[in-house]
C-alpha positions in Angstrom: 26.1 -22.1 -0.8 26.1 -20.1 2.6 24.1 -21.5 5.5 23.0 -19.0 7.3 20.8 -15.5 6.3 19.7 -12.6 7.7 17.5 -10.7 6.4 17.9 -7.1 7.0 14.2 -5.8 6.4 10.6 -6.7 8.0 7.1 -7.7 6.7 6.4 -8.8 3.7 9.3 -9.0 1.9 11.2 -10.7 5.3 8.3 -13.6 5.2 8.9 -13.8 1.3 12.8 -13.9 1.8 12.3 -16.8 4.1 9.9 -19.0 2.5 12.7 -19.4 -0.6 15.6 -19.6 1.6 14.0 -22.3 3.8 13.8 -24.1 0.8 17.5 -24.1 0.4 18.0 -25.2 3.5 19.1 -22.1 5.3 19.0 -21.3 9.0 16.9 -17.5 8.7 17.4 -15.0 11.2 15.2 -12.1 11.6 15.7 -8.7 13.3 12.4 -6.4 14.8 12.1 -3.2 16.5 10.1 -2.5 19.4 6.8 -2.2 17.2 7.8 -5.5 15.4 8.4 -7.4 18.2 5.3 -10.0 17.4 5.3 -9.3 13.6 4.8 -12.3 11.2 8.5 -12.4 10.1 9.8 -12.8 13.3 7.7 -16.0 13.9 8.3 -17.7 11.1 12.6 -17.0 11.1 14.7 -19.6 12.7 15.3 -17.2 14.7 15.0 -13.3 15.7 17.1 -10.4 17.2 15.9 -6.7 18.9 17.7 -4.0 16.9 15.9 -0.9 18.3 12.9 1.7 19.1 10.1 1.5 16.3 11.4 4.8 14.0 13.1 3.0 11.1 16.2 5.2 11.3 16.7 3.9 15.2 16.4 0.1 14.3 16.0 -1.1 10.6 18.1 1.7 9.0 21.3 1.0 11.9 23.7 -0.7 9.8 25.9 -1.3 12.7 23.6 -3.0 14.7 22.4 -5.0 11.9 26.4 -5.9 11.2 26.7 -6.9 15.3 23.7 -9.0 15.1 25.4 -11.2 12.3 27.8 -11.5 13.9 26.6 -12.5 17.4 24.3 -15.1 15.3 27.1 -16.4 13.2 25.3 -15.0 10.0 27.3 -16.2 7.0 24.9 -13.5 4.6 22.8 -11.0 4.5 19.2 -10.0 2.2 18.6 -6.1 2.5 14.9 -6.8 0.9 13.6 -3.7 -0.8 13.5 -0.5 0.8 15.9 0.4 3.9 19.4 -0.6 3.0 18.8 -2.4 0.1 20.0 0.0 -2.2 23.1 1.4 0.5 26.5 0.7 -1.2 27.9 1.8 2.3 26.3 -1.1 3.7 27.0 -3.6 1.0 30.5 -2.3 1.7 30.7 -2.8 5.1 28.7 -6.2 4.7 32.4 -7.3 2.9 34.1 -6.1 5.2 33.0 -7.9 7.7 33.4 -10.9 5.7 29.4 -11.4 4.8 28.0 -12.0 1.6 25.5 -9.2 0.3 22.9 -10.5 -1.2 22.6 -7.8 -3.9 24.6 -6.3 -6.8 28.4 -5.2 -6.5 29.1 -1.8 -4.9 30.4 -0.2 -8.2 26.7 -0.8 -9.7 24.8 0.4 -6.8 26.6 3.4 -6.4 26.4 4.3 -10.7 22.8 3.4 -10.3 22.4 5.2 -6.6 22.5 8.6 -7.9 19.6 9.0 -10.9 21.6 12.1 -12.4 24.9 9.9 -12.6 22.9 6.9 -14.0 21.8 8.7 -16.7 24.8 9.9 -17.8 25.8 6.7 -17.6 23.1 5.3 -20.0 23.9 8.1 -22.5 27.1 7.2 -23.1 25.7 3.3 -23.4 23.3 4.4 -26.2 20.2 3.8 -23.6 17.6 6.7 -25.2 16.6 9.1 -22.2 13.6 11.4 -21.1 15.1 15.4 -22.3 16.3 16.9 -18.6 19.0 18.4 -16.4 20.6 16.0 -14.8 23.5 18.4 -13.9 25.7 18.5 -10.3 24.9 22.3 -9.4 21.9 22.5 -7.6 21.5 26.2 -7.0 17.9 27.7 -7.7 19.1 29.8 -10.5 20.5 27.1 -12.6 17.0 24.9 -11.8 15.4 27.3 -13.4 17.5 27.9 -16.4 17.3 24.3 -16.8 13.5 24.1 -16.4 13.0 27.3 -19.1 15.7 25.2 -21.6 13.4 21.6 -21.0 10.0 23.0 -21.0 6.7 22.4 -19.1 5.5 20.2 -17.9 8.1 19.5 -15.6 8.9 16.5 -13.3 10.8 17.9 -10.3 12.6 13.8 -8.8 14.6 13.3 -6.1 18.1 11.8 -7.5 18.3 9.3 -4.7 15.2 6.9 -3.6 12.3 6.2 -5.6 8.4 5.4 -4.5 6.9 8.7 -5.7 9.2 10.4 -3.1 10.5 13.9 -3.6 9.2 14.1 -6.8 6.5 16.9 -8.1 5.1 17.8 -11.4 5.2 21.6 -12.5 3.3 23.1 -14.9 4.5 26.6 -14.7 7.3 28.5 -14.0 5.7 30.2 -11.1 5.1 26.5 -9.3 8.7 25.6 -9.5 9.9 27.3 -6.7 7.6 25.7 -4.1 8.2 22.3 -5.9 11.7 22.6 -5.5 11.7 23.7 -1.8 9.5 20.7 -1.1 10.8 18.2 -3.2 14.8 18.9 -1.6 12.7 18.6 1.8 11.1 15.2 1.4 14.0 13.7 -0.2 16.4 15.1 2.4 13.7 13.2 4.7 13.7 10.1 2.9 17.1 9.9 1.1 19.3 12.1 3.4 20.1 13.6 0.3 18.4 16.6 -1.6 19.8 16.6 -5.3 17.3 17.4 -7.7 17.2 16.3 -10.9 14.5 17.7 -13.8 12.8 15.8 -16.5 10.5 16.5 -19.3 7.0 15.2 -18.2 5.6 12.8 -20.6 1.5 13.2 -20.3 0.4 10.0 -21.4 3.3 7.6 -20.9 3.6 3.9 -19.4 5.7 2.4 -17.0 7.3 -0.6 -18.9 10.1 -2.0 -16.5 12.2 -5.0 -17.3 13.5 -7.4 -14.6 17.3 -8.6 -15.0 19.4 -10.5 -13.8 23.2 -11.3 -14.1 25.8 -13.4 -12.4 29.5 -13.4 -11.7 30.5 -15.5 -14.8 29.1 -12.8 -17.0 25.9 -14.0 -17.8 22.7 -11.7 -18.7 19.6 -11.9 -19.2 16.1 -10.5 -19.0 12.8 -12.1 -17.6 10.9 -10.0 -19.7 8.6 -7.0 -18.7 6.0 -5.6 -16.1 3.7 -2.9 -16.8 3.3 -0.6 -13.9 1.2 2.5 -14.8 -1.7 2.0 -12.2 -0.1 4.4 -9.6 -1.3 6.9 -7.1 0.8 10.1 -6.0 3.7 8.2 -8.1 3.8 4.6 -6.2 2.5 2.0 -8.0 -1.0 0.1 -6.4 -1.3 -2.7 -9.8 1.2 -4.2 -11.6 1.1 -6.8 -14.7 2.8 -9.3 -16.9 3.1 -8.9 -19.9 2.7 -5.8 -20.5 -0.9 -4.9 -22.6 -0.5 -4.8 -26.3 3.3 -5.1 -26.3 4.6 -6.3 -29.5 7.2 -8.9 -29.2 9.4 -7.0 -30.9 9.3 -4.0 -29.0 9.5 -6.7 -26.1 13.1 -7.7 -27.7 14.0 -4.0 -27.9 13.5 -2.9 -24.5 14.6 -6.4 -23.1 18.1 -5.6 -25.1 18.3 -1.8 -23.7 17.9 -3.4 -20.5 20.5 -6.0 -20.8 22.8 -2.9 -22.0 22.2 -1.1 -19.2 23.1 -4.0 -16.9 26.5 -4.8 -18.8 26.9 -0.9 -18.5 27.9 -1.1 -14.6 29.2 -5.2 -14.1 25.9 -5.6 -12.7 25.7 -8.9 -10.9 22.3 -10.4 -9.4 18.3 -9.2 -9.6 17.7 -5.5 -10.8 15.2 -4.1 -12.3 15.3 -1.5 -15.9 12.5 0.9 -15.6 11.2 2.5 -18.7 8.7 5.1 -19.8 6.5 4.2 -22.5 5.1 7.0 -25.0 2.4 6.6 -27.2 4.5 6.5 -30.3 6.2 3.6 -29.2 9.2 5.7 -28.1 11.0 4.4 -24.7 12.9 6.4 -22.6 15.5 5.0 -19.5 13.9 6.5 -16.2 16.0 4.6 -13.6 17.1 1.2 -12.8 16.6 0.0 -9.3 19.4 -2.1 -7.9 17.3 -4.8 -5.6 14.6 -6.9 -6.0 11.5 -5.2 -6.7 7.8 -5.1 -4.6 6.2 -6.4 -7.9 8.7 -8.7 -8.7 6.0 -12.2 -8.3 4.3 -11.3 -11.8 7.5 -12.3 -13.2 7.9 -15.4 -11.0 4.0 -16.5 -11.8 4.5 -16.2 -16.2 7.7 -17.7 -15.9 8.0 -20.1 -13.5 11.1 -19.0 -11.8 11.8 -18.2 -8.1 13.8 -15.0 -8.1 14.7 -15.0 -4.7 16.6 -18.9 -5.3 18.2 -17.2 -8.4 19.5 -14.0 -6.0 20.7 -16.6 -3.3 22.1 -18.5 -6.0 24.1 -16.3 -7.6 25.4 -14.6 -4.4 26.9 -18.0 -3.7 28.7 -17.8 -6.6 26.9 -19.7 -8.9 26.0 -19.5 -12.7 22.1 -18.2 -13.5 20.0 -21.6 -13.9 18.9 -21.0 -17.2 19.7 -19.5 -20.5 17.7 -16.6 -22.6 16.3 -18.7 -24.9 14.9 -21.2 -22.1 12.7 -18.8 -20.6 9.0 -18.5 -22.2 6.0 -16.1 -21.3 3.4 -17.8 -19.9 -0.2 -17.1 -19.4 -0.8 -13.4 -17.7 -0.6 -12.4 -14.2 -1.6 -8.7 -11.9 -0.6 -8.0 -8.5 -3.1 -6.0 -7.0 -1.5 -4.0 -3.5 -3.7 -4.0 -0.5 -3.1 -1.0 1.4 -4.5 0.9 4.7 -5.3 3.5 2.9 -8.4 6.1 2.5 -8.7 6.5 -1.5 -11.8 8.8 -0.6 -9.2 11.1 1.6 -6.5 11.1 -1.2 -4.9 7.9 -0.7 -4.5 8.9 3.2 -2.7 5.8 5.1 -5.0 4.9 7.6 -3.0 3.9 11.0 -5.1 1.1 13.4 -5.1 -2.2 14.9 -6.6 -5.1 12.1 -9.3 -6.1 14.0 -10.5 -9.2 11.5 -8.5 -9.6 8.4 -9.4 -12.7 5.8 -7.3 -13.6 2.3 -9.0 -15.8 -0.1 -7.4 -19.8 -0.2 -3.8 -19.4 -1.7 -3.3 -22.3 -4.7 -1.0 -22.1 -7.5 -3.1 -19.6 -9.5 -3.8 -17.2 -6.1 -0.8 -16.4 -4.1 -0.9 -13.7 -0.7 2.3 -12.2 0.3 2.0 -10.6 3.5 3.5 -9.4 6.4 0.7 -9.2 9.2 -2.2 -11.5 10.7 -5.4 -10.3 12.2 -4.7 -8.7 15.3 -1.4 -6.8 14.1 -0.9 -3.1 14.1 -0.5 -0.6 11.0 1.8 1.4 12.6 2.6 5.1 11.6 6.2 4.1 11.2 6.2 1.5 8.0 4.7 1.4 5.3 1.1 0.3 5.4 0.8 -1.8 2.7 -1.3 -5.2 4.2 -0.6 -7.6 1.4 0.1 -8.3 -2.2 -2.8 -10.2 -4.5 -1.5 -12.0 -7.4 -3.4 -13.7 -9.6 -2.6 -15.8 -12.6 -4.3 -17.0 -15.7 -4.4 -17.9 -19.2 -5.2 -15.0 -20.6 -5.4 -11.2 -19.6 -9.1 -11.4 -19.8 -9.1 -14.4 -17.0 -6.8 -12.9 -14.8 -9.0 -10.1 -14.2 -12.1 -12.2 -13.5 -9.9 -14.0 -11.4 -8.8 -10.5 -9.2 -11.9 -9.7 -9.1 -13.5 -12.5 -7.1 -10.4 -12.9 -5.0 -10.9 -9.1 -4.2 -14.4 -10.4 -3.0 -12.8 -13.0 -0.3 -10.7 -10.0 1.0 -11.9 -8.9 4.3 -10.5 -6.2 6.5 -11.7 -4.4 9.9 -10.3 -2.3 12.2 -8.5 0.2 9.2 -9.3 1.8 6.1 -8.1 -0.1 2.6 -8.1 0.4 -1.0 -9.8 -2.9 -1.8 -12.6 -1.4 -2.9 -10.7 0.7 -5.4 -8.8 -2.0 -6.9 -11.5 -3.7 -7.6 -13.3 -0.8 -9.2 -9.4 -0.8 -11.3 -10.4 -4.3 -12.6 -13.4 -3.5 -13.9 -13.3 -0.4 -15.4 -13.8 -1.0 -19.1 -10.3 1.1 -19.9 -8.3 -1.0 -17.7 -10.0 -3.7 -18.9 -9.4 -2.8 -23.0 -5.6 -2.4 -22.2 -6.3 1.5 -23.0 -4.3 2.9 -19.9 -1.0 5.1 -19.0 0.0 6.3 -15.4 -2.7 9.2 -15.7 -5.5 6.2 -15.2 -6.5 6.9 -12.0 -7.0 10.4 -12.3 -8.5 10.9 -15.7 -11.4 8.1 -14.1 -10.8 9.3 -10.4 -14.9 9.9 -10.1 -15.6 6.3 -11.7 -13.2 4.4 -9.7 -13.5 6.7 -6.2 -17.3 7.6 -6.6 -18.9 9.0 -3.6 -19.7 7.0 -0.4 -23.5 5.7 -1.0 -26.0 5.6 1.8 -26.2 1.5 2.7 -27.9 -0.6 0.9 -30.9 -2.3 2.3 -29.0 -5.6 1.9 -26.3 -4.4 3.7 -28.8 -3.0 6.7 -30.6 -6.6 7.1 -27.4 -8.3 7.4 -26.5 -5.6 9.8 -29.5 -6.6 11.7 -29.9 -10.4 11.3 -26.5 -10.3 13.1 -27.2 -8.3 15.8 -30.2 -10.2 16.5 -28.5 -13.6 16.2 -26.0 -12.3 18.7 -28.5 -11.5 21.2 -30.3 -14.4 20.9 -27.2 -16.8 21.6 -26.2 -14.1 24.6 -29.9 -15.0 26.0 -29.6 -18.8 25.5 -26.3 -17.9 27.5 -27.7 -15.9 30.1 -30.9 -18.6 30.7 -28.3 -21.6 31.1 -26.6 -20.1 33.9 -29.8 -18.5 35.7 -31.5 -19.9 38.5 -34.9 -19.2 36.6 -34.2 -20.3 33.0 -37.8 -20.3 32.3 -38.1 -16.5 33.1 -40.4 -14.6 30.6 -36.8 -12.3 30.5 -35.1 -14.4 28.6 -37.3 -15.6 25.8 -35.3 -14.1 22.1 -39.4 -14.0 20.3 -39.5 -10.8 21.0 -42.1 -10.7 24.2 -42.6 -7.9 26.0 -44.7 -7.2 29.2 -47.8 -5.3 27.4 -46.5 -5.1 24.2 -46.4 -6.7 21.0 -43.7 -8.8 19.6 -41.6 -6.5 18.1 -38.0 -4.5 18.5 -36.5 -1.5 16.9 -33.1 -0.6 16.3 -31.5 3.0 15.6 -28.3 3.3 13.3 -26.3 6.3 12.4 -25.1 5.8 8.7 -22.7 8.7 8.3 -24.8 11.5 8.7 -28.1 9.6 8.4 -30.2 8.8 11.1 -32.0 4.9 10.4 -34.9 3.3 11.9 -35.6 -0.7 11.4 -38.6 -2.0 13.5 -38.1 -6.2 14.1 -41.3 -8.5 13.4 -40.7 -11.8 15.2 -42.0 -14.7 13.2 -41.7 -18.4 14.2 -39.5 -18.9 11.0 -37.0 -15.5 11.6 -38.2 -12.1 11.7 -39.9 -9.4 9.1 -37.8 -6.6 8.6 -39.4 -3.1 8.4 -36.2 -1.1 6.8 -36.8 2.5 5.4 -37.4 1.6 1.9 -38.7 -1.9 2.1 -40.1 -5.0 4.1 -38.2 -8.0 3.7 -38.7 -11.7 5.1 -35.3 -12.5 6.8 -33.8 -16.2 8.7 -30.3 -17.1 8.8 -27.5 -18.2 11.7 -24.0 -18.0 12.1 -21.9 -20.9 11.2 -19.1 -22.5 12.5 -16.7 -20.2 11.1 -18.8 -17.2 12.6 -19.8 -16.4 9.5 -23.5 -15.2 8.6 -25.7 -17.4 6.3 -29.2 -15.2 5.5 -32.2 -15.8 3.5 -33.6 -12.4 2.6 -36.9 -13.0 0.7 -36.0 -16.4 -0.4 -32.2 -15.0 -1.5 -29.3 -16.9 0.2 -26.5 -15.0 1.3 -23.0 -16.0 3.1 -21.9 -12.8 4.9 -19.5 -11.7 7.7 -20.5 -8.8 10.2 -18.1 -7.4 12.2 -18.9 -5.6 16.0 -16.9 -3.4 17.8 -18.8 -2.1 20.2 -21.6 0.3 19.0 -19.5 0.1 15.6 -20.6 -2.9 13.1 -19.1 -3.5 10.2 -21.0 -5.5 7.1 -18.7 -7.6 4.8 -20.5 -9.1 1.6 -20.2 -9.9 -1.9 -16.4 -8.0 -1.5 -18.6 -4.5 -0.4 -17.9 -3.5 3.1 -20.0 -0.8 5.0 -20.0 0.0 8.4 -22.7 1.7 11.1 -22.6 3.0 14.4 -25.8 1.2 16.6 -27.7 4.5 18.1 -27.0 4.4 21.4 -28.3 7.6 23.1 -26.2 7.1 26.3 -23.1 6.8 24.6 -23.7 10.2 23.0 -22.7 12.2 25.7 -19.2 10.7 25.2 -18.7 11.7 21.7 -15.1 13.7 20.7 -15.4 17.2 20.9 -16.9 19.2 18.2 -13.7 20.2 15.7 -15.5 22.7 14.2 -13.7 25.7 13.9 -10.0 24.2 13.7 -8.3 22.1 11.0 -6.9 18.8 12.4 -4.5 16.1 11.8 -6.2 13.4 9.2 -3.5 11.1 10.3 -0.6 10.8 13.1 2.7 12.7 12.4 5.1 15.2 12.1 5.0 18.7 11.5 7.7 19.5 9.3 6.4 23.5 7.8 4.3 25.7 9.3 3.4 27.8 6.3 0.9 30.9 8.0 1.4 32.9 11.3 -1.2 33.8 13.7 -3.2 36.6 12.0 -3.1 35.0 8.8 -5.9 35.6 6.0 -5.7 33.0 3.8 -7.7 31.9 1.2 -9.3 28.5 0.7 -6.7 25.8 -0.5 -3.8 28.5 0.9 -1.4 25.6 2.2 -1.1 26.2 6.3 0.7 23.1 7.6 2.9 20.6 5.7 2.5 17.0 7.5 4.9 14.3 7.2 3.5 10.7 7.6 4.3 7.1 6.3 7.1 8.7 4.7 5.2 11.0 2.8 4.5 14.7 2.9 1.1 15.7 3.2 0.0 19.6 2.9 -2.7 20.4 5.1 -5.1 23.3 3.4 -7.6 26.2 4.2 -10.5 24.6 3.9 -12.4 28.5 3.4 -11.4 31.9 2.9 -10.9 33.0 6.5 -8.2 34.2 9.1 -5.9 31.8 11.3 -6.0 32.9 15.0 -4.1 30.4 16.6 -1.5 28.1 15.1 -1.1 25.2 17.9 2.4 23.4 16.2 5.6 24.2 15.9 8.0 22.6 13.0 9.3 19.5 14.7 6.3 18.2 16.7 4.7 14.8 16.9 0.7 15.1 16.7 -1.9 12.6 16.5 -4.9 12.0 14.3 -7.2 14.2 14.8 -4.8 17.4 16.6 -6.1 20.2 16.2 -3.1 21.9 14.2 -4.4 25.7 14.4 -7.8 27.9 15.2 -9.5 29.3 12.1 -12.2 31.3 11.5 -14.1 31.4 8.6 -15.6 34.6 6.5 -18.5 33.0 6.8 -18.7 33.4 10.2 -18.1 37.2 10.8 
């Protein structure tokens, strides 16, 4: 076994990476970039290198830098992680040459697997059943749409290279595929630095059945069973399980043998995954097989037992697998739920800010966190803005979603926008919860699982209040100790007032509702006039800061967040937060955007679709945004005319730019 690793990624899989191989006994090294430079992984690696400016292709995706800093730090190996070079045979290559050991399959396997037009041809000549397509070299538009006539609609436009929902669209007619093509060759130019297409049938109610494998150098293979994937949004998964729902074991044997065919097809050596689609029929079909460890990969590890980052370290020493086929067992069922910044109201919008409080529930052997970031740490625009991966395990299906559920409830987060919410709604919708499911799931019960923001509750409001008031009160007790008159009538927290009753009011903004509370101060705690009710209310913050209330007689442990005028109410896994009226503040506010169409998120303009003059109608595409990795299309939001595009193709903006005048018909 090697002593020394480096692992050539950041975040969560870097602090994952670390925690196995420091069980082995190896010295870690990290690398960060300039926006990395306090991140989690670096503190916890033996030690850490600089390798460049925040933009991933100026520091993570350098592979010469990375091969300098092994060998300034005497780096005997090398862990791509997922994502960045982990799938890179030119890297793996030069990792050889330079002596190092890649901690990932052979070059010959990533290459046959690196292309997804190649790898199915591959697969067809191993007997691995495939999805109807072109998967053809020539790429000109003609023969993409001779191809798309001959397949039929629906149509998935994919990237060849890459994965993560990237470059990839779904056409329905002939007269979308042109725009899907042009955009799809864009993003995975972007992402992939390489534009080949290829075209698949479009299955309408399929799963995504993957099955994790793993091989070693003495010609071993084997399969750890499977992972359903088919909660996803805009193509990346957000919820992952295993086993699978309703999979009968000898389907399970079936795909688990097309998977170890696949393997054997390209001398595949260490962890890969086999993805599959699932139809209804019970019909699978190869989609691609990822060459690296995958993101979901510690559902296997929980109903198996197995660390499958010793097994990659392992067999990349040269060693044998540490078991055989017929010693590995399913047991119990586990989900990863992924917590992302992320705006499911705005379309799964990343949301980009500082995590002002952030709280995971207790980790034990049946809850696990994998994360990359600690309260205080920036989601930047440059990474992916995934927070942390949930995992739960239990007995049976039926207790592991309980089990998500209240560990959902201990997750707090402040400071951005997260999906929490969401994947809780995911755990208990009854579909979900019935196994009845396919990667449509989220949008045939979009309005059930992303209902419309409700007004706060009066709950929610008292908390909002208690905390306030507690927090004034301990300022005062503050303020008295340290006066030269601590007996002053000023500082008294019963509410007096010179000729005036004992009472306070406080204004909120909640959205666009305006909310009154008026404060009754009672020996015992206060009497809460809210706008639909009158509640008795006493409580205090604990040592922990947290907020323990008694609202008519009902106990309640609670966390309340301020940020300024800004408070944020954390309960019962609900968040909801309101701005504290303060009417000399107002005259500070952003200026009206009324008018234009701005930026919903930091980024880069990549099309500019109209020209000044323009009448569009609404939903014409104007602007095509590229963020997080993603493209995002920015729309008319009304029939109207552009007057004034503000961007150029190639310029950075922020949230909130305003990206071009419009005027509305409305208006004229």
């Amino acid at each position: 076994m090697f002593e020394s690793l480096l692992i050539a990624n950041r975040g969560e899989i870097a602090c994952r990476i670390i925690r196995s191989a420091r069980k082995l006994g190896l010295r870690t090294i990290a690398v960060y970039s300039d926006a990395d430079a306090d991140a989690r992984h670096v503190a916890l690696a033996d030690e850490a290198w600089h390798i460049g400016p925040a933009p991933a292709a100026q520091s993570y995706l350098q592979a010469e830098t990375l091969l300098e800093v092994a060998r300034k730090s005497g780096a005997e190996a090398i862990h791509p992680g997922y994502g960045f070079l982990a799938e890179n045979a030119e890297f793996a290559e030069a990792c050889a040459t330079a002596g190092l050991v890649f901690v990932g399959p052979p070059v010959e396997a990533i290459q046959a697997m690196g292309s997804k037009s190649a790898a199915k041809k591959i697969m067809q000549e191993a007997g691995v059943p495939l999805v109807p397509g072109y998967h053809g070299e020539a790429q000109d538009l003609a023969t993409l749409r001779k191809a798309a006539q001959e397949t039929g609609f629906p149509l998935l436009v994919k990237a060849s290279a890459g994965g993560g929902g990237k470059g990839m669209r779904v056409v329905r007619t002939l007269e979308e595929l042109d725009a899907a093509i042009e955009g799809a060759k864009r993003e995975a130019a972007s992402s992939f630095g390489d534009d080949h297409l290829l075209l698949e049938r479009y299955l309408e109610q399929p799963r995504h059945v993957e099955i994790q494998v793993f091989a070693d150098n003495q010609g071993n293979v084997l399969h750890l069973f499977e992972r359903d994937c088919s909660v996803q949004r805009r193509h990346q998964k957000v919820l992952e399980e295993a086993p699978a729902p309703g999979l009968s074991d000898d389907l399970r044997q079936t795909m688990g043998a097309a998977a170890i065919t696949a393997a054997k097809a390209i001398g595949y050596v260490g962890a890969g995954t086999v993805e599959f689609l699932l139809d209804t029929d019970g019909s699978f079909y190869f989609m691609e097989m990822n060459t690296r460890l995958q993101v979901e990969h510690p559902v296997t590890e929980m109903i198996t037992g197995q660390d499958l980052v010793d097994w990659q370290l392992q067999v990349a020493s040269g060693q044998a697998l540490p078991c055989r086929q017929d010693e590995l067992s399913i047991n119990g069922h586990a989900i990863e739920a992924r917590i992302y910044a992320e705006d499911p109201q705005c379309d799964f919008l990343p949301s980009i800010g500082r995590l002002q409080h952030l709280t995971f529930p207790t980790e034990t052997d049946e809850v696990r966190i994998d994360t990359g970031v600690r309260q205080g740490d920036e989601v930047s625009i440059h990474y992916d803005p995934m927070i942390a991966k949930l995992i739960v395990w239990a007995a049976d299906r039926s207790a592991a979603l309980r089990k998500l559920q209240r560990a959902l409830e201990q997750v707090e987060v402040v400071g951005v926008t997260t999906n929490v919410g969401f994947l809780a709604a995911v755990a208990g919708q009854h579909d979900f919860a019935n196994g009845s499911f396919d990667t449509g799931f989220i949008e045939q019960h979009r309005a059930e699982l992303i209902p419309e923001p409700a007004p706060i509750s009066a709950r929610m409001l008292t908390l909002a209040c208690l905390s306030l008031l507690l927090q004034r009160e301990a300022e005062a007790h503050r303020n008295a100790a340290t006066s030269s008159d601590p007996y002053a009538p000023w500082h008294q927290t019963c509410g007096w007032r010179l000729n005036s009753d004992n009472h306070h009011v406080l204004n909120f903004s909640d959205a666009e509702t305006d909310i009154r509370v008026t404060i009754h101060y009672r020996p015992q705690g206060y009497l809460f006039e809210l706008p639909t009710e009158t509640v008795e209310v006493c409580g205090r913050f604990n040592s922990e800061g947290r907020l323990l209330a008694t609202i008519d007689g009902q106990q309640l442990d609670a966390r309340v967040i301020h940020q300024g005028q800004e408070l944020t109410v954390l309960c019962g896994g609900k968040s909801h937060k309101l701005l504290l009226h303060d009417p000399y503040a107002d005259a500070f506010g952003q200026e009206d955007a009324a008018g234009g169409v701005t930026a919903p998120m930091p980024g880069k303009i990549v099309a500019v679709l109209v020209e000044n003059g323009a009448q569009v109608k609404r939903g014409t595409p104007l602007v095509i945004l590229e963020a997080m990795k993603m493209e995002h299309t920015i729309s008319a939001p009304a029939d109207g005319t552009v007057t004034q595009v503000n961007y150029q193709v190639g310029a950075l903006v922020d949230d909130g730019a305003p990206l071009l005048i419009f005027d509305t018909d409305e208006g004229n």
